[in-house]
VMD Tcl script that draws the C-alpha trace (Angstrom):
set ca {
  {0.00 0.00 0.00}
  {1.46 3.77 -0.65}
  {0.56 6.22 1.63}
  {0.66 10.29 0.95}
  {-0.01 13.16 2.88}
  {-1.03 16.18 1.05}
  {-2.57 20.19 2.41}
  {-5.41 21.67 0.86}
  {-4.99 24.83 1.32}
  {-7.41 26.51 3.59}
  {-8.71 23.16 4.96}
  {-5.19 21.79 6.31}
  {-3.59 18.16 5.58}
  {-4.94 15.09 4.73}
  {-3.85 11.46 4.14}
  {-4.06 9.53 1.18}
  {-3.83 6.08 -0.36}
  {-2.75 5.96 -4.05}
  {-4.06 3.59 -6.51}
  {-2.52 3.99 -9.70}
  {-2.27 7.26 -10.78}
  {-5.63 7.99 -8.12}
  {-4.80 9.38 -4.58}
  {-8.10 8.58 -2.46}
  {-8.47 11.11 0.12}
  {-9.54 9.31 3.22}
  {-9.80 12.07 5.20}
  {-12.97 12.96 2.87}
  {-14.63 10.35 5.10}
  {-13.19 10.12 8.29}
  {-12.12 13.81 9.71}
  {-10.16 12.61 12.31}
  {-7.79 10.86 10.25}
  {-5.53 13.47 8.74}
  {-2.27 12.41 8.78}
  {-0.58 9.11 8.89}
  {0.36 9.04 12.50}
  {-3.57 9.76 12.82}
  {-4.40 6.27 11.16}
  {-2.02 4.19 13.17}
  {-3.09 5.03 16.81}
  {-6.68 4.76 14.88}
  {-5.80 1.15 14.46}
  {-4.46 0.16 17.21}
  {-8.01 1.75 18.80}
  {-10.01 -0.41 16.63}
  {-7.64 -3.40 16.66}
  {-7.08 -3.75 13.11}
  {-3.46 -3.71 10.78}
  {-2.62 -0.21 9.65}
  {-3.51 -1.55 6.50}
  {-6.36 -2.87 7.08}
  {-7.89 0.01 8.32}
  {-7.07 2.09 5.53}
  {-8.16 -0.79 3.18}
  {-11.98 -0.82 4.95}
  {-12.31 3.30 4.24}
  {-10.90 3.50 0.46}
  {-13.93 1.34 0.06}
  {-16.39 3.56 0.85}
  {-18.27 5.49 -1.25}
  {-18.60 9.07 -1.78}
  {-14.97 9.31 -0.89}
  {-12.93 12.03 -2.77}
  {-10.20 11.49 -5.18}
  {-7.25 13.33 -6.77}
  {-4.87 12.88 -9.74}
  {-1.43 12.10 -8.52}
  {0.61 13.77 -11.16}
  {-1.41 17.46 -10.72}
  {-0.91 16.88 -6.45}
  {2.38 16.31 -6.92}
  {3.31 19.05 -9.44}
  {1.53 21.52 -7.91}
  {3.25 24.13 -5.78}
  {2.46 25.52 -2.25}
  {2.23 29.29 -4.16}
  {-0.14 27.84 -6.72}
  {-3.01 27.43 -3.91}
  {-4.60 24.19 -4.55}
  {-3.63 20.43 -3.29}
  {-0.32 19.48 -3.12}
  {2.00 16.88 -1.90}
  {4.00 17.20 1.77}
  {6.18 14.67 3.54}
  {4.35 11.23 3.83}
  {5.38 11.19 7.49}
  {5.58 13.57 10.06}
  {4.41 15.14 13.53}
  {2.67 18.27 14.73}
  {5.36 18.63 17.24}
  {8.52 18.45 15.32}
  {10.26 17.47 19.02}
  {8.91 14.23 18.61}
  {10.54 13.38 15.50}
  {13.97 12.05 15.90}
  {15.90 11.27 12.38}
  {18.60 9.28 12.36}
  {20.56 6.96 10.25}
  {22.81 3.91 9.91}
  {26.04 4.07 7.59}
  {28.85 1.69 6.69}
  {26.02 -0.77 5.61}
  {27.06 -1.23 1.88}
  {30.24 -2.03 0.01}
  {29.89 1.14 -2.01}
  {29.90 3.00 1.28}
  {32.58 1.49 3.32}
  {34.97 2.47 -0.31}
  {33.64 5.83 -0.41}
  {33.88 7.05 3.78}
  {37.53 4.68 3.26}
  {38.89 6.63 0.56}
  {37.75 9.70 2.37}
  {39.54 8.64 5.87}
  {42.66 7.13 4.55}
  {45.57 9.04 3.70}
  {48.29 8.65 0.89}
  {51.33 7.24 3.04}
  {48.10 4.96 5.45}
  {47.97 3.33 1.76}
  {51.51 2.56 1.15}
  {51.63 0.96 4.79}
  {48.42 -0.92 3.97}
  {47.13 0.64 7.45}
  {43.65 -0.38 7.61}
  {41.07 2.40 8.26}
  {38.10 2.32 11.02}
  {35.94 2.81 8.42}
  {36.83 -0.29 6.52}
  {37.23 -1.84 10.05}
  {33.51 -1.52 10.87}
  {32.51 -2.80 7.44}
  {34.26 -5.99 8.39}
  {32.71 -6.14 11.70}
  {29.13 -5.63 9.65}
  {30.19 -9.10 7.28}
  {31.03 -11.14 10.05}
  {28.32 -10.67 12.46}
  {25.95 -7.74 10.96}
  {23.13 -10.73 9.83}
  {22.63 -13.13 13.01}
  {20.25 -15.96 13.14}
  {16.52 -15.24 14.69}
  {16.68 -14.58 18.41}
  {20.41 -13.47 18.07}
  {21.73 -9.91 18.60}
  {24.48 -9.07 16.08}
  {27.19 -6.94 15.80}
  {26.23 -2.74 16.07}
  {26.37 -0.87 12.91}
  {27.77 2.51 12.60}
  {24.59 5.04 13.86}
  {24.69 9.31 13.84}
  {21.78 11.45 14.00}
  {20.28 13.94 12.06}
  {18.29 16.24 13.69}
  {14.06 16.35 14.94}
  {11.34 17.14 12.72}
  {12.65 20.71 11.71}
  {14.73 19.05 9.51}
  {12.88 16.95 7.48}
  {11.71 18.27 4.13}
  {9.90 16.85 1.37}
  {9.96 16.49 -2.49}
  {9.45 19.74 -4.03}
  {11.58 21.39 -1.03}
  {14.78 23.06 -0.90}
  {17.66 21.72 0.93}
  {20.19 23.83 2.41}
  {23.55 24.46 2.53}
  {23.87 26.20 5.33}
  {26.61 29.25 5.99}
  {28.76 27.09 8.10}
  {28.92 24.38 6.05}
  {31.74 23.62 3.10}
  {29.54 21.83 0.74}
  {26.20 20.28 0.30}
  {26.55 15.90 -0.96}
  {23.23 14.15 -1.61}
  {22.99 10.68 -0.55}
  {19.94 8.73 -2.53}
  {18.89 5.82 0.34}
  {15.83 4.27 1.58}
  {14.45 5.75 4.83}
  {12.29 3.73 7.19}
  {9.39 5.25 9.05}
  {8.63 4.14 12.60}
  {5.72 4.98 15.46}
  {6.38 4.33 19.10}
  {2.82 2.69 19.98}
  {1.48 4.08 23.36}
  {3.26 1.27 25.33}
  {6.09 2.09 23.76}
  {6.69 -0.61 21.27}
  {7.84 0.55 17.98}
  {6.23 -0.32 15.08}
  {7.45 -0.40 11.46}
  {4.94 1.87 9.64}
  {6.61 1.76 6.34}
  {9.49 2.67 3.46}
  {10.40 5.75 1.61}
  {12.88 7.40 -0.70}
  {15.68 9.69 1.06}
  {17.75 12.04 0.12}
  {20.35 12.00 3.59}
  {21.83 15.44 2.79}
  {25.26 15.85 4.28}
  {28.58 17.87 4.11}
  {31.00 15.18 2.73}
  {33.87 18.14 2.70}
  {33.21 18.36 6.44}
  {33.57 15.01 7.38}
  {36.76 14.27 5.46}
  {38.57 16.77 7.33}
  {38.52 13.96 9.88}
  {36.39 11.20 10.90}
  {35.24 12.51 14.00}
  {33.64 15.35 12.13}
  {30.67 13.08 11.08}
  {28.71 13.80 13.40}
  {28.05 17.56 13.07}
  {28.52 17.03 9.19}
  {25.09 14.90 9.23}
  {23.49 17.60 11.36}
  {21.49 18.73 8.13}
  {18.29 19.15 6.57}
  {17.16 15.94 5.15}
  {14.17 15.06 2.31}
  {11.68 11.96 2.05}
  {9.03 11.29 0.35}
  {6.87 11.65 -2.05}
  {5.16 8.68 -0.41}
  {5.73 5.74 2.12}
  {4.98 1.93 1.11}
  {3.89 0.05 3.77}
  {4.65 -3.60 2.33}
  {7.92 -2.85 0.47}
  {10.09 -6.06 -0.29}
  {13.48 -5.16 0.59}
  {15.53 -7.29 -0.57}
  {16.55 -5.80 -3.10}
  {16.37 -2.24 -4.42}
  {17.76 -0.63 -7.89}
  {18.01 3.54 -7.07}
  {19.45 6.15 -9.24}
  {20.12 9.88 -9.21}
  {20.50 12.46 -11.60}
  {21.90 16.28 -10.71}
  {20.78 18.89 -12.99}
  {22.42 22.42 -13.08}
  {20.59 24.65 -15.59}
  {18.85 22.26 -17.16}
  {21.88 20.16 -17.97}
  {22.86 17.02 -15.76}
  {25.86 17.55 -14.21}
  {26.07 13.84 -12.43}
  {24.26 10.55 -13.12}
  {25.06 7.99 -10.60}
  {23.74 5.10 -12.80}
  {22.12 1.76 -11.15}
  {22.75 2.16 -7.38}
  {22.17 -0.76 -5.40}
  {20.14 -1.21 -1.91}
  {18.40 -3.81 0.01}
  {19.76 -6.31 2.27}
  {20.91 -8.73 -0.38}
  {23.55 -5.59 -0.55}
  {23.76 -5.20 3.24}
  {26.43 -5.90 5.74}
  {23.65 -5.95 8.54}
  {20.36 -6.80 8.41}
  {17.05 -4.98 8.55}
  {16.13 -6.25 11.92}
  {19.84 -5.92 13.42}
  {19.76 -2.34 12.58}
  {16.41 -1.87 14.16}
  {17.11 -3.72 17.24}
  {19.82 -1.65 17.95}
  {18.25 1.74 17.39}
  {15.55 0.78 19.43}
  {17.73 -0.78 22.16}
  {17.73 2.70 23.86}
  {15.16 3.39 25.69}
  {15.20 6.97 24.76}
  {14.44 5.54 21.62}
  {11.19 3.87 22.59}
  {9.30 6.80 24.34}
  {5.51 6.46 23.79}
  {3.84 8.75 20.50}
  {7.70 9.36 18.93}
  {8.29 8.86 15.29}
  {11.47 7.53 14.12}
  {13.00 8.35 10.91}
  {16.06 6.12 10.28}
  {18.27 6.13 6.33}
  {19.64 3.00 6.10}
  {22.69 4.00 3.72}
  {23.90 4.29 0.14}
  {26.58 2.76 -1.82}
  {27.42 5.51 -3.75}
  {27.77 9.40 -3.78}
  {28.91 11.92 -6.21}
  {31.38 13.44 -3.84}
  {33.83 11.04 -4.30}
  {33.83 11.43 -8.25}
  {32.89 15.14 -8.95}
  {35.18 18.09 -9.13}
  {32.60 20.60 -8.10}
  {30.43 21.90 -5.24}
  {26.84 22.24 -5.08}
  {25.21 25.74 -5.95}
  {21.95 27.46 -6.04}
  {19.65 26.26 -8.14}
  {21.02 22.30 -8.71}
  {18.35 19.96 -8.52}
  {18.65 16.54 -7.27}
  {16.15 13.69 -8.68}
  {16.27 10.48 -6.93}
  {14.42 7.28 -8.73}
  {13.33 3.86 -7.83}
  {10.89 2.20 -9.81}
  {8.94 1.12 -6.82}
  {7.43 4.28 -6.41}
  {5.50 6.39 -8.34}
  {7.51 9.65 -8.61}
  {10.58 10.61 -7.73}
  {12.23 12.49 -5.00}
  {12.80 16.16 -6.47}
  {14.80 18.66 -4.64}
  {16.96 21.77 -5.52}
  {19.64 23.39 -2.93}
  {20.31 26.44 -1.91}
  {23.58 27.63 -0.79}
  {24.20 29.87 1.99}
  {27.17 32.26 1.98}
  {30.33 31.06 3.95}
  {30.68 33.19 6.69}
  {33.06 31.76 9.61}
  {33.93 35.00 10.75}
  {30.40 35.54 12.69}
  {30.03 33.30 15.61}
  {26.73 32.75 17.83}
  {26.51 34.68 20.99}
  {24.85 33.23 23.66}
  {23.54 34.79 26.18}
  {23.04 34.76 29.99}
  {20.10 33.69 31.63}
}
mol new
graphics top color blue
foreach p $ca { graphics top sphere $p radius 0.5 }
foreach p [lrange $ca 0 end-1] q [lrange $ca 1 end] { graphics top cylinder $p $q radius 0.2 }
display resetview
């Protein structure tokens, strides 16, 4: 099943189910469902799948539909319907995006060649990066009831940074360069126990400063702490096993970078889906009651590592899988450097 959100302007957002090229606007018929986070906890109120319960109110008649293409190329300015992220909060606290990396061969080369000097070569000195990869092939897929090996994990931000397809994605002042990274996300809701539950799948664009981080290692962290995109819709039932990706960069209407057939899924996986989910939710600060959970699961390949040029206003980057319907549209903007002006805090 996909699953979009989308605003009507003037009446606020509401959830959808596509069929085709038809998004059926369930909240048409049930008001109270307007989002998907609505649905779920509507669910597990009527004990029913997620799925289910969408399944029993596309159904119904009188239910208004839409045409996917015009909601999805529309624009906020253009005041009609139009797509938003397929997974969000009202609270953008309760959002917590995050992400796992080091999970595919293409990866561990790229962050390698990125952490490894000339002279580490010569000496064959083996990097952590390519370290952890390792540590993902030997023990990054246990058996069922096993806990593996922990895969590399950094976080992104809360719910401010999430954007959708459509957006713009920053490069802020601070930063030394913008570096798209085309993944799958996957979409999670803390159930009011505090269980998690696997809502669904998306397309992500994991927007970091590769420049920053290969200054050093250690500088990973803050160089992840950037805006990120998903969307344009989440697929509850996506078979990932395998995944084909690609993404294109276009700078005045020419492309600039084509990344050809990138690979994803856990057929091309050091660790497993449920290895990297049991430990992100191992934490309990990861399993508070009502959170969402937004977590990229990697890429084997970026354009950093091949491109002599830095991102600039304008670029857009398209990101395509042929499991979903559209792709994942962005352009960047590009802040100013400006070092020379720190933040001033002040007291009390």
């Amino acid at each position: 099943m996909k699953i979009v959100q989308f605003i009507i302007p003037d009446d606020g957002k509401h959830l959808g189910v596509v069929q085709g090229d038809t998004v059926i606007d369930v909240t048409s018929v049930n008001a109270s469902i307007k989002s998907t986070y609505d649905a779920f906890f509507e669910s597990k109120k009527s004990n029913i799948s997620f799925e289910d319960l969408l399944e029993s109110i596309v159904n119904k008649t009188g239910i208004n539909h839409y045409n996917y293409l015009d909601l999805y190329q529309q624009k906020v300015n253009d005041k009609k319907p139009y797509l938003t992220v397929p997974f969000d909060h009202s609270d953008q606290r309760r959002v917590v995006i995050s992400g796992t990396g080091l999970t595919h061969t293409g990866s561990m080369e790229s962050r390698d060649s990125m952490h490894t000097s000339e002279n580490q070569e010569s000496d064959q000195h083996i990097s952590d990066s390519a370290i952890m990869f390792e540590m993902g092939l030997r023990g990054g897929k246990p058996g069922t009831g096993k806990r593996g090996v922990s895969p590399e994990w950094f976080y992104k931000g809360n719910g401010s940074s999430l954007k959708g397809s459509g957006d713009i994605l920053k490069v802020p002042n601070f930063a030394l360069d913008g570096g798209e990274e085309p993944e799958i996300a996957v979409c999670y809701i803390n159930d009011h126990k505090g269980v998690p539950h696997r809502v669904g799948f998306t397309l992500g664009n994991e927007w970091s400063d590769h420049e920053t981080e290969k200054i050093n290692y250690l500088y990973l962290a803050p160089s992840k702490l950037r805006e990120c995109s998903i969307g344009p819709e989440l697929i509850t039932d996506l078979e990932f096993e395998k995944i084909e990706l690609s993404c294109d960069i276009e700078r005045k209407g020419k492309k600039i970078y084509e990344s050809g057939t990138i690979f994803s899924g856990e057929k091309y996986m050091s660790h497993s889906l449920n290895n990297c989910e049991d430990h992100h939710f191992k934490y309990p600060q990861h399993r508070i009651p009502g959170d969402l959970h937004i977590h990229f699961l990697g890429t084997s390949k970026l354009s950093f590592g091949e491109r002599d040029w830095k991102f600039k206003d304008g670029d857009v980057i398209s990101i395509r899988c042929e499991n979903f319907t559209a792709p994942l549209v962005n352009s960047v903007s590009v802040d100013n450097i400006d070092v020379g002006n720190p933040i001033v805090v002040k007291k009390g």
